[in-house]
C-alpha positions as CSV (number, residue, x, y, z in Angstrom):
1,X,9.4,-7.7,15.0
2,X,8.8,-5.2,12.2
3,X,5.8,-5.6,9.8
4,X,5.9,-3.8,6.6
5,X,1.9,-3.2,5.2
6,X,1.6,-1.7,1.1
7,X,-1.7,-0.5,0.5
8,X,-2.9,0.0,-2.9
9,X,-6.0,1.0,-5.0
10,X,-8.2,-1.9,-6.1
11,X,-7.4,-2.4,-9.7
12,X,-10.9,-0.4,-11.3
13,X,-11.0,2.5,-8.4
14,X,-9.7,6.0,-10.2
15,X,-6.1,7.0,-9.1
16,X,-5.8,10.7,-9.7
17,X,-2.8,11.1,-7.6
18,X,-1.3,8.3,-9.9
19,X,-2.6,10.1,-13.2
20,X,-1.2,13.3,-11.7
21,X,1.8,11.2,-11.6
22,X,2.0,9.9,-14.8
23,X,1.2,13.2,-16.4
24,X,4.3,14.8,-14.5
25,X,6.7,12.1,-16.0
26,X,5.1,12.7,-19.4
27,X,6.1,16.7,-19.0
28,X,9.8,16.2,-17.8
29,X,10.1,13.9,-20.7
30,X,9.7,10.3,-19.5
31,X,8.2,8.5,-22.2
32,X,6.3,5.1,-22.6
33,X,4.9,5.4,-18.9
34,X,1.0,3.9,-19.9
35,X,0.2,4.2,-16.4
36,X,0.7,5.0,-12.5
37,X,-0.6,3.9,-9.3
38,X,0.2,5.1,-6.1
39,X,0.2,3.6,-2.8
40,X,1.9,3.8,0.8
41,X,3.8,2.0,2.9
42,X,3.7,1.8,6.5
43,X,6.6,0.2,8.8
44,X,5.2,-0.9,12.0
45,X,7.5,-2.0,15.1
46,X,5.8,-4.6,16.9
47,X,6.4,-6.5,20.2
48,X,5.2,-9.6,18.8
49,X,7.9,-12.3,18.7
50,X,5.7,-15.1,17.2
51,X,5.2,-14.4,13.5
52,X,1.4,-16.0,13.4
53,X,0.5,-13.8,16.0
54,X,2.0,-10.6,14.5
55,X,0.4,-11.6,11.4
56,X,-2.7,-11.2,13.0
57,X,-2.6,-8.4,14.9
58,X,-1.2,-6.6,12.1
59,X,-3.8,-7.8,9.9
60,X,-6.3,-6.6,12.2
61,X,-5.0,-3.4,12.3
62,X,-5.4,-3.4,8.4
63,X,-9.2,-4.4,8.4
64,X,-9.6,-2.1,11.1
65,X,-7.6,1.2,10.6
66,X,-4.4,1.0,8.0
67,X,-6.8,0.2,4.9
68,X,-10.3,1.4,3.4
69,X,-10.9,-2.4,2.6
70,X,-13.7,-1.2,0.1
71,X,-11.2,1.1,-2.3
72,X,-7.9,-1.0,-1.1
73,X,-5.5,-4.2,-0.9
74,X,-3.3,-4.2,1.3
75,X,-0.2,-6.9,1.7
76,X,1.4,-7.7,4.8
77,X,5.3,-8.6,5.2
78,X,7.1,-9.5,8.8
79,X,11.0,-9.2,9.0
């Protein structure tokens, strides 16, 4: 089973690499952005075949390792 985790800022936590961002769109031209926040993704493969169960080992894995739960969300997603 494949679990898919997006980890994000907490809305109120500075994002420099997102203002760095949104600074570089501004100077090649890309008007109207107000604002950028960036994240990552990570794709884990899992042996898990019950979805409950890979839920929660992933979620784990998140409180544990994936996510600085103080500065981050993070949102998980099996397929």
């Amino acid at each position: 089973m494949k679990a898919r985790v997006h980890v994000m800022l907490k809305d109120g936590v500075l994002d420099p690499q997102g203002e760095a961002v949104r600074h570089a769109l501004g100077s090649l031209g890309f008007e109207g952005v107000e604002g950028v926040r960036q994240g990552k993704v990570i794709e884990i493969d899992l042996a898990d075949t019950d979805a409950e169960a890979a839920r929660a080992t992933v979620t784990e894995m998140c409180e544990k390792l994936l996510a600085n739960t103080v500065i981050e969300s993070y949102s998980v997603e099996l397929g």
